[in-house]
N, C-alpha and C positions, 0 to 999 in steps of 0.2 A: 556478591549480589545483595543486594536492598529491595526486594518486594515492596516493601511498603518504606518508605521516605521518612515518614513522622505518622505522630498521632494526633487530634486535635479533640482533647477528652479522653472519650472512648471510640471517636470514629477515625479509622484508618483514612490514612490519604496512599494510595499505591501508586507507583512511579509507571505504570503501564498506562493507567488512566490517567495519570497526570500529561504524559508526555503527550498525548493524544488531544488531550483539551490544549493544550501548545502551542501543537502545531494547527490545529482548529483555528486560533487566534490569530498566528502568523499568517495562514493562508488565506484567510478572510479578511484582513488589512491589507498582503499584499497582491490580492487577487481584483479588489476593490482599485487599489490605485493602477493598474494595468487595464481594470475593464473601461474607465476615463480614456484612456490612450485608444481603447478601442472604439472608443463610441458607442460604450455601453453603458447603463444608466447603473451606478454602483451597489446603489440599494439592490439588486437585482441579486448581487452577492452573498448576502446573509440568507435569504428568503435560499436560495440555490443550496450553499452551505446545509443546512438543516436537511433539504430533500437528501444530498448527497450522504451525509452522518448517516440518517436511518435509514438507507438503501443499503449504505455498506457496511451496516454491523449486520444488517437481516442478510445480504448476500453472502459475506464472508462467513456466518456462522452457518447457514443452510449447505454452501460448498464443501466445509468442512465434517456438517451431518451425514452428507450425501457419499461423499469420494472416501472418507479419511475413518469414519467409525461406525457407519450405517448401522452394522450388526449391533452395536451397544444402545443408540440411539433409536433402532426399532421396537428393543426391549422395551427400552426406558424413556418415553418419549416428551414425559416432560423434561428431562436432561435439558433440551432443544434450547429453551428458554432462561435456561440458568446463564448468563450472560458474561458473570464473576468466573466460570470456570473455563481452565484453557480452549482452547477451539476459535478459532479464526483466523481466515484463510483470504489473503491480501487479495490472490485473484479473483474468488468470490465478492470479495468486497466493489472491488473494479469494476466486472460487470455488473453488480447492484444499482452502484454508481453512475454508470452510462448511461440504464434506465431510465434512472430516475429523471437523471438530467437531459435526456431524451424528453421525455414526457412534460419536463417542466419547460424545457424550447417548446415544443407544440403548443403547450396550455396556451402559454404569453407572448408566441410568435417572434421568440426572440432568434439571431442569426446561431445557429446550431455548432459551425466551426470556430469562430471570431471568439466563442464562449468560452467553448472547449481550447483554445490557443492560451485563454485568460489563466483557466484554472490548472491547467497542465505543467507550467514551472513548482508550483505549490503541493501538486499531487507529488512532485517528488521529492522538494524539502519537507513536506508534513511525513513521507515515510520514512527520511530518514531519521527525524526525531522521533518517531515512533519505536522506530529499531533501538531507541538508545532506551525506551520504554525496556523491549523485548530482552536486549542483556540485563540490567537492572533486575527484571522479574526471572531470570534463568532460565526462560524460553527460548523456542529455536537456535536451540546448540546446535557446532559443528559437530564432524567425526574427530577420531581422535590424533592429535598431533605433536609428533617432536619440536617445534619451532619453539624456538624463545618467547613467543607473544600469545601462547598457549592460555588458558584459562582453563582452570579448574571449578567445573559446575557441582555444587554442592547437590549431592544427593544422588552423584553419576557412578560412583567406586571412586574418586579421588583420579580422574583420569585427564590430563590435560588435552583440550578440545581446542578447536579451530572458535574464534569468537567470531563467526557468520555473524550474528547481529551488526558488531560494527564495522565488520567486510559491506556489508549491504548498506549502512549510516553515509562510508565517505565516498562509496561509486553515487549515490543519490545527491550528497552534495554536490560532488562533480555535475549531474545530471542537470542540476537545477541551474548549476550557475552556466550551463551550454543553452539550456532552454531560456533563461534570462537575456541572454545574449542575442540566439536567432529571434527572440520575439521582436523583438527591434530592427530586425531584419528580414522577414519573414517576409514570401515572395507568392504565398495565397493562402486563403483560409485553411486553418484546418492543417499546415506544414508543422506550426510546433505540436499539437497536438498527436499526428500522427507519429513526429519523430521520438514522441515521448515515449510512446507504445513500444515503437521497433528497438530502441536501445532499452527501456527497460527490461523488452522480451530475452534479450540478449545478455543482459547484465544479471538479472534472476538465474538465468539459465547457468550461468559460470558460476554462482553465488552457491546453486543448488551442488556444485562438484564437492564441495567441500563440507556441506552440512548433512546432519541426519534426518531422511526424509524417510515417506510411504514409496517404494520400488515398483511401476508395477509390469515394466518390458526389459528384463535385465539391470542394464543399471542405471533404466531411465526413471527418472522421479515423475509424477503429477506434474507440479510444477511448469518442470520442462518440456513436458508433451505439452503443456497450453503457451507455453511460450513460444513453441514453433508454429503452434493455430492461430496466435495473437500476432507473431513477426508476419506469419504469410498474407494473415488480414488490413494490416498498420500498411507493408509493403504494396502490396496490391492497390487498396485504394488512395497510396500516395501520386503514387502515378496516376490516376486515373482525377484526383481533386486537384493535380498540378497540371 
């Protein structure tokens, strides 16, 4: 593990934040040259980008406050805003994100699915660089495993663990380069976008078998109770926008 990358003086550079700003980059060049193809005016991109960042670090960290350590957080409630300390929660971040960018289509009247088709290949290469973030900083470990491709998390007893980070890194490049493909294909608004949701919900939910999560219906995770609320959602209204 590498926390932190380098230093530059005395100011740390961390490979969590680093990966993040990244994929940030990636997604913003390549969500620009797709929004062209749509008929969408590019600049539209960056201004969107930013709604979406600060929707999804307030979403992903209030989900996390809320579901994951409420008790600690109610003590302590400035904790909330400490932003440096682990605590953020993809699905939260998601729905912050939809929000946002709900709210930014109404502002400026833009096509709401055509958008959502644009930025939904990148929502899923930007997580998967971010996962390479999450093993790097030694978060979101698996349980523990006999396999050869085991990884030992400093600070866990020396126990070798499933690397869920980069289980969840190469089904997301998979994802992305599926959703690259149907966009070019795509047979009404609003189909990559949806398809992004329903295989993500799907792909987390496997991801979750293997890693150590918050329990909380037997051996079901968080996670995977919103992934079956996300697939029924994604499914539902793909039929009905098809």
């Amino acid at each position: 593990m590498q926390p932190v990358l380098f230093s530059i003086g005395s100011v740390p550079v961390y490979a969590w934040g680093t990966m993040l700003s990244l994929a940030v980059i990636v997604g913003v060049v390549g969500a620009r040259r797709l929004a062209i193809r749509a008929g969408i005016d590019p600049d539209r991109i960056l201004d969107l980008a930013i709604w979406l960042i600060l929707a999804g670090l307030i979403g992903g960290r209030l989900f996390y406050v809320f579901f994951y350590d409420w008790q600690f957080f109610s003590a302590y409630p400035l904790e909330i805003i400490k932003l440096n300390q682990p605590g953020l929660v993809f699905y939260g971040g998601l729905l912050g994100g939809i929000a946002a960018g709900g709210g930014y289509v109404y502002r400026y009247h833009l096509p709401f699915w055509d958008l959502a088709d644009v930025v939904a290949p990148f929502l899923a290469l930007g997580y998967g660089i971010v996962r390479i973030g999450c093993f790097l900083n030694g978060c979101c470990f698996g349980k523990p495993t006999d396999l050869p491709w085991g990884v030992v998390f400093p600070g866990l007893l020396e126990i070798s663990r499933h690397p869920t980070q980069l289980y969840s890194t190469g089904l997301a490049l998979l994802l992305f380069g599926m959703l690259i493909w149907l966009f070019y294909r795509r047979k009404f608004p609003g189909q990559v976008f949806l398809v992004y949701l329903m295989i993500y919900a799907v792909m987390r939910a496997v991801v979750e078998v293997f890693r150590e999560n918050l329990l909380i219906l037997g051996p079901i995770t968080i996670a995977q109770l919103v992934s079956l609320g996300l697939f029924t959602i994604a499914a539902v209204t793909y039929v009905y926008q098809r």
